[in-house]
N, CA, C and O atoms as a CHARMM CRD file, in Angstrom:
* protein
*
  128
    1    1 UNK  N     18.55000  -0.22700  14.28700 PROA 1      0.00000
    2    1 UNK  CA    18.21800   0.51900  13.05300 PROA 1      0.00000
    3    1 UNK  C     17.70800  -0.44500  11.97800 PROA 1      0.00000
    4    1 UNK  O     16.77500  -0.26300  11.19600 PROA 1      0.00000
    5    2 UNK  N     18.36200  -1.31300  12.07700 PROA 2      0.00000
    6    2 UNK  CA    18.24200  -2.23400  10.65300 PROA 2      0.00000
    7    2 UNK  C     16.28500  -2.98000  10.90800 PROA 2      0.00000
    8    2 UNK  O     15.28000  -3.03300  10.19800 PROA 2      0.00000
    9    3 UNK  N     16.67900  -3.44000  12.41400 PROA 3      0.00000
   10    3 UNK  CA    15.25300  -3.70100  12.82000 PROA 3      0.00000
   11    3 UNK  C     13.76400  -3.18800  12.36100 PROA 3      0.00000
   12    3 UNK  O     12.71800  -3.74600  12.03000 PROA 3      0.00000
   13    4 UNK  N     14.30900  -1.54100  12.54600 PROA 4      0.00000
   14    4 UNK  CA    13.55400  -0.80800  12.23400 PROA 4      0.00000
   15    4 UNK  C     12.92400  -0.95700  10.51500 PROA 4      0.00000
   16    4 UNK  O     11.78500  -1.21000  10.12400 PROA 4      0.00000
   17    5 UNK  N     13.95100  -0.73400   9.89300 PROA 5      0.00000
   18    5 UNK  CA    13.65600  -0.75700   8.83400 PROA 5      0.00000
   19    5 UNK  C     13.34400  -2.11500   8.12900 PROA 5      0.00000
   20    5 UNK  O     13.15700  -2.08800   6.91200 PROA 5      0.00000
   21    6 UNK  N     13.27800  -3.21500   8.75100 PROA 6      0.00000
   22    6 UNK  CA    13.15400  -4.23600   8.68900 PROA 6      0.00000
   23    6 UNK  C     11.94100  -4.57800   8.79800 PROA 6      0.00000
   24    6 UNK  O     11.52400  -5.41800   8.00100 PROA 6      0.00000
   25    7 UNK  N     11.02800  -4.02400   9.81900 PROA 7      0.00000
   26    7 UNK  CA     9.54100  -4.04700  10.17000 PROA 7      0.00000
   27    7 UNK  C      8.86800  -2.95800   9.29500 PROA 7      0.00000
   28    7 UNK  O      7.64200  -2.90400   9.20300 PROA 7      0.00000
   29    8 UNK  N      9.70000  -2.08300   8.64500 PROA 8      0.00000
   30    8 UNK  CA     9.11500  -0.73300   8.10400 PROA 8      0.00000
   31    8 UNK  C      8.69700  -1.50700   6.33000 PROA 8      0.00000
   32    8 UNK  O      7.51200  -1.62700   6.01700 PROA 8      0.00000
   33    9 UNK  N      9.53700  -1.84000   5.59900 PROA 9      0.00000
   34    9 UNK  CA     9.95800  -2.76500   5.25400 PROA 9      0.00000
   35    9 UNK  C      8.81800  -4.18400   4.99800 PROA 9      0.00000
   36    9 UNK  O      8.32800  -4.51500   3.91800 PROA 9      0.00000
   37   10 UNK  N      8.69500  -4.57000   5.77900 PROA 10     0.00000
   38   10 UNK  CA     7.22000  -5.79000   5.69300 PROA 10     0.00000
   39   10 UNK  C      6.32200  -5.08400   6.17600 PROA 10     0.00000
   40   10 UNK  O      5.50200  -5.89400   6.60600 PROA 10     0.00000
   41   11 UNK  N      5.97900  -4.12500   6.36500 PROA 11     0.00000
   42   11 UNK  CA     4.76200  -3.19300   6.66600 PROA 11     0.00000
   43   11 UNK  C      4.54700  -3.03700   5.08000 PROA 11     0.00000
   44   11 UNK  O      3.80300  -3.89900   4.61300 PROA 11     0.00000
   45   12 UNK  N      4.95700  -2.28700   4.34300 PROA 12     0.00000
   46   12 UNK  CA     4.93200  -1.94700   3.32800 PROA 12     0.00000
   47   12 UNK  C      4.33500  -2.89100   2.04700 PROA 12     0.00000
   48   12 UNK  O      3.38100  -2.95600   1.27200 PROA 12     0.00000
   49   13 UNK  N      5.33600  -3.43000   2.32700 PROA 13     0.00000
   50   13 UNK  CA     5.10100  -5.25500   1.68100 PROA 13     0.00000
   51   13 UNK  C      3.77700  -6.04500   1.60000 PROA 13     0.00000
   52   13 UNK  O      3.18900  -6.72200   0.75700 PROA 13     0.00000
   53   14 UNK  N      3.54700  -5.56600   3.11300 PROA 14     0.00000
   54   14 UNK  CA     1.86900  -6.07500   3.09900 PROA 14     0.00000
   55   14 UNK  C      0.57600  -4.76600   3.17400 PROA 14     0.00000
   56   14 UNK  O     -0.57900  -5.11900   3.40900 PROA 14     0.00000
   57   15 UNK  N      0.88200  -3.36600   2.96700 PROA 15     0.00000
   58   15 UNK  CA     0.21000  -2.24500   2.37100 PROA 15     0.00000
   59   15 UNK  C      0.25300  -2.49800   0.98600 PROA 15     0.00000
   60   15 UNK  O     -0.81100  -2.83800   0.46900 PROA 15     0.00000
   61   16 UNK  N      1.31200  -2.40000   0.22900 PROA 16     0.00000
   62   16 UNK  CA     1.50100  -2.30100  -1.17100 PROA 16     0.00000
   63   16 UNK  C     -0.01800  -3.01000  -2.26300 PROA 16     0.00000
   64   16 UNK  O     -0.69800  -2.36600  -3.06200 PROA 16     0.00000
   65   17 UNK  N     -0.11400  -4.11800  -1.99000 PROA 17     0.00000
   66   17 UNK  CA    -1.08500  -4.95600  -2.69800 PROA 17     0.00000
   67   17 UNK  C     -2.56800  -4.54100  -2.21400 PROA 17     0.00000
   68   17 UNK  O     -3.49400  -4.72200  -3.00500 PROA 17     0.00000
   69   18 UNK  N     -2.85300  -3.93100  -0.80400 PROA 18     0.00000
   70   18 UNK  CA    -4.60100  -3.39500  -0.55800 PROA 18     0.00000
   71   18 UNK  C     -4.09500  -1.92600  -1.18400 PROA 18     0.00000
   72   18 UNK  O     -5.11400  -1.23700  -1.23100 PROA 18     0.00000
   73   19 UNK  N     -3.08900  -1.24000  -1.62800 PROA 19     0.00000
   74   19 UNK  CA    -2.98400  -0.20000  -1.60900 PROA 19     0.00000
   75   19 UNK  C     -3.15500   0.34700  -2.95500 PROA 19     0.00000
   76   19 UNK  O     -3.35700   1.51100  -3.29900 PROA 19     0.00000
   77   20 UNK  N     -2.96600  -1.31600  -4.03500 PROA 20     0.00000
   78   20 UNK  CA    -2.66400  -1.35700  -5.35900 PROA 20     0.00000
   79   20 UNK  C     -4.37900  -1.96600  -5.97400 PROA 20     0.00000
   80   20 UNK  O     -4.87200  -1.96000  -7.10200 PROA 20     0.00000
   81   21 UNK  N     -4.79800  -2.34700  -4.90900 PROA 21     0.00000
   82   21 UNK  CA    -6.16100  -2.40100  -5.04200 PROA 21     0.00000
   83   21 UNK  C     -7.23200  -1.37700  -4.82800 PROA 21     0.00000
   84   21 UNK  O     -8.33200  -1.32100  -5.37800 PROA 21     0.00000
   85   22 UNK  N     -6.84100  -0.77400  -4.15100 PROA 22     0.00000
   86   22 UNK  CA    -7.72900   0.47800  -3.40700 PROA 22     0.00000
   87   22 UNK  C     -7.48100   1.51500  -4.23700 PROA 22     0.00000
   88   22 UNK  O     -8.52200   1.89400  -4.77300 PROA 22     0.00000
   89   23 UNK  N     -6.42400   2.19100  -4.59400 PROA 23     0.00000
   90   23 UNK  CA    -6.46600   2.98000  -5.39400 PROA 23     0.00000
   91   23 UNK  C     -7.29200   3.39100  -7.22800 PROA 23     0.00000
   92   23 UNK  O     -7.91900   4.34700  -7.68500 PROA 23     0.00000
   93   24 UNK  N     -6.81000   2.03600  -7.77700 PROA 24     0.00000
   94   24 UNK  CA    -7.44300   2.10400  -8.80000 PROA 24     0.00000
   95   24 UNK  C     -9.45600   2.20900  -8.63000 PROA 24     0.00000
   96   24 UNK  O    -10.10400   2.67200  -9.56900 PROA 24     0.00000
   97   25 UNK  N    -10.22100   1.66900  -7.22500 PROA 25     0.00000
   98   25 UNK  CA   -11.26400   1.70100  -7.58600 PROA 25     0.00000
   99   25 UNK  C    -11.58100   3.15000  -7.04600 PROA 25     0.00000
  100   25 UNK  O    -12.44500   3.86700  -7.55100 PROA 25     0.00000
  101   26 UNK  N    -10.74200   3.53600  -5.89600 PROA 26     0.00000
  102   26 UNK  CA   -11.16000   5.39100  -6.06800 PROA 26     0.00000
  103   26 UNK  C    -11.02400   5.86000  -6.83800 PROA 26     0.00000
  104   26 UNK  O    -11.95600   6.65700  -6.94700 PROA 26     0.00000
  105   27 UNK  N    -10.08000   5.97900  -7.97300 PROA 27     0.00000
  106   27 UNK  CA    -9.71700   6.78600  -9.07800 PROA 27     0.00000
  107   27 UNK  C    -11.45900   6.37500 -10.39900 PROA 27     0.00000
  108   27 UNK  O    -12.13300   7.21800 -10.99000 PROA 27     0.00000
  109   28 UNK  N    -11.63800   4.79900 -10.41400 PROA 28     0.00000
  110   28 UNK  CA   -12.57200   4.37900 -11.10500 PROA 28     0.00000
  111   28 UNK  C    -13.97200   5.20900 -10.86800 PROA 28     0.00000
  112   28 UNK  O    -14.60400   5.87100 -11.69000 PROA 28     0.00000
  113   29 UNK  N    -14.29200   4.92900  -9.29600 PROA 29     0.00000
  114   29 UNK  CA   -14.97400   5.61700  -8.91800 PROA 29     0.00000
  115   29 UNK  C    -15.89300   7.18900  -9.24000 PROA 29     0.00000
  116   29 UNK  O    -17.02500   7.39400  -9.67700 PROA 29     0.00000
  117   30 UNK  N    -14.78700   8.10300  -8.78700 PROA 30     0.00000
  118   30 UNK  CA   -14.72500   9.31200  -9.17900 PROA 30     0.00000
  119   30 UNK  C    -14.91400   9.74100 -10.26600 PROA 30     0.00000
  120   30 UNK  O    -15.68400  10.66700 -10.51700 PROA 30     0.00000
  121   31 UNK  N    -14.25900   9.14800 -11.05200 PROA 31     0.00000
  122   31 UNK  CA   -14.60200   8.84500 -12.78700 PROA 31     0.00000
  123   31 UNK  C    -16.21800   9.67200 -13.28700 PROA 31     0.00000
  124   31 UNK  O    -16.46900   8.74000 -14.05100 PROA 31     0.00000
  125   32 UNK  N    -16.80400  10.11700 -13.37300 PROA 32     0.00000
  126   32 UNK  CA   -18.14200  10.28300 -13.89100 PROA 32     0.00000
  127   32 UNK  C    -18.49000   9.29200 -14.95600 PROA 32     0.00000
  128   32 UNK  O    -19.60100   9.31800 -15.48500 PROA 32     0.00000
């Protein structure tokens, strides 16, 4: 279990920052 969440966990970790990037330029984007 702990494993699990352990890999779930540094998955995240390394989504978080393209995720914190990516978002703001769709939102920019769309923008008119």
């Amino acid at each position: 279990l702990f494993v699990v969440v352990g890999i779930f966990y540094g998955a995240l970790m390394v989504m978080l920052p393209s995720l914190a990037t990516w978002l703001p330029q769709q939102l920019f984007f769309s923008v008119p």
